[in-house]
C-alpha positions in Angstrom: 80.2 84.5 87.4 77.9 85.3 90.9 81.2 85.9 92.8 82.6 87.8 90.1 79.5 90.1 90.2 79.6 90.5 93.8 83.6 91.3 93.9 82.8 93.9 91.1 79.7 95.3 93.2 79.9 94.5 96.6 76.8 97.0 97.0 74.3 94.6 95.1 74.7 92.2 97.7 74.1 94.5 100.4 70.9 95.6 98.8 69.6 91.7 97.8 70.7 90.9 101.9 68.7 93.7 103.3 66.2 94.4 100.9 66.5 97.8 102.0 65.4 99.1 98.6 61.9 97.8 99.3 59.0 99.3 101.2 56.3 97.4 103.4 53.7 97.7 102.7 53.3 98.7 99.6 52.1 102.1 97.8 51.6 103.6 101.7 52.2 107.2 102.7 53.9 106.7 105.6 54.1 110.4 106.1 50.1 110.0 107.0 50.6 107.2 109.7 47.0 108.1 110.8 45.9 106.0 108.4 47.3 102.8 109.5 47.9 103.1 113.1 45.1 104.7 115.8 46.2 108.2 117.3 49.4 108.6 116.1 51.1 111.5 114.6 54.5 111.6 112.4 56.9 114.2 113.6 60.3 115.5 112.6 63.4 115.9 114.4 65.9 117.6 113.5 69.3 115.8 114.7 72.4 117.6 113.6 72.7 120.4 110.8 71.3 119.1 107.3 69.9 115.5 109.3 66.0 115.2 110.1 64.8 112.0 111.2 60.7 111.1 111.1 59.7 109.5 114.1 55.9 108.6 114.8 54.1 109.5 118.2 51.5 107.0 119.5 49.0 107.8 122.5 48.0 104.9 124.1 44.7 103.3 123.6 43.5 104.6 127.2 44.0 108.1 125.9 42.4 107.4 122.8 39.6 109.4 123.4 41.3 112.2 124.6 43.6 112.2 121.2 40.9 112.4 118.4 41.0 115.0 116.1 44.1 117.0 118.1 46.8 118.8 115.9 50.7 118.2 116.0 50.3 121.0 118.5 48.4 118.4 121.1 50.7 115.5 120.9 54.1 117.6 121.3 52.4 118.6 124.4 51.7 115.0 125.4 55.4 114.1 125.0 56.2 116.3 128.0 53.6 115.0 130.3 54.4 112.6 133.3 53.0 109.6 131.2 56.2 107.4 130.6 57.1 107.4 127.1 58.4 104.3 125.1 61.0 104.8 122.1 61.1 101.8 119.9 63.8 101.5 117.5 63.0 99.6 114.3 66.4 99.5 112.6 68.0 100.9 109.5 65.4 99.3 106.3 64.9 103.3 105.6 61.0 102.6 106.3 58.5 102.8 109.7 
């Protein structure tokens, strides 16, 4: 009856394969990264009309000192400095 399922709902399988459904780890704000990673900040962009994707921005630990208790204000500047900037791309579970 398994295959039968699947042929019926091939989206089940897709979800029980990824696992997208669940969140790691669990009950965290991930809107509030501050609280699990060191000077970082979550930002929004805005991609095409009606599509915004969260990102997080991370200072490096040798600017740690530099980055406590700045605003979102602070870190957008820090994006355009000459420090080289490293995008890491996590894939599609729907989580950070």
């Amino acid at each position: 009856s398994v295959p039968f399922l699947i042929r019926l709902f091939p989206d089940v399988l897709t979800k029980f394969v990824f696992l997208n459904f669940l969140a790691f780890p669990f009950f965290v704000d991930l809107r509030r990264p501050e609280l699990l990673v060191n000077n970082t900040i979550s930002l929004y962009l805005t991609t095409e009309p009606g599509i915004t994707v969260g990102i997080w921005h991370t200072v490096p630990g040798s600017r740690a000192a530099e980055a406590q208790g700045k605003d979102q204000h602070w870190y957008e500047e820090a994006l355009g400095d000459t420090h080289p900037v490293i995008i890491y791309l996590h894939g599609n579970g729907g989580t950070r």
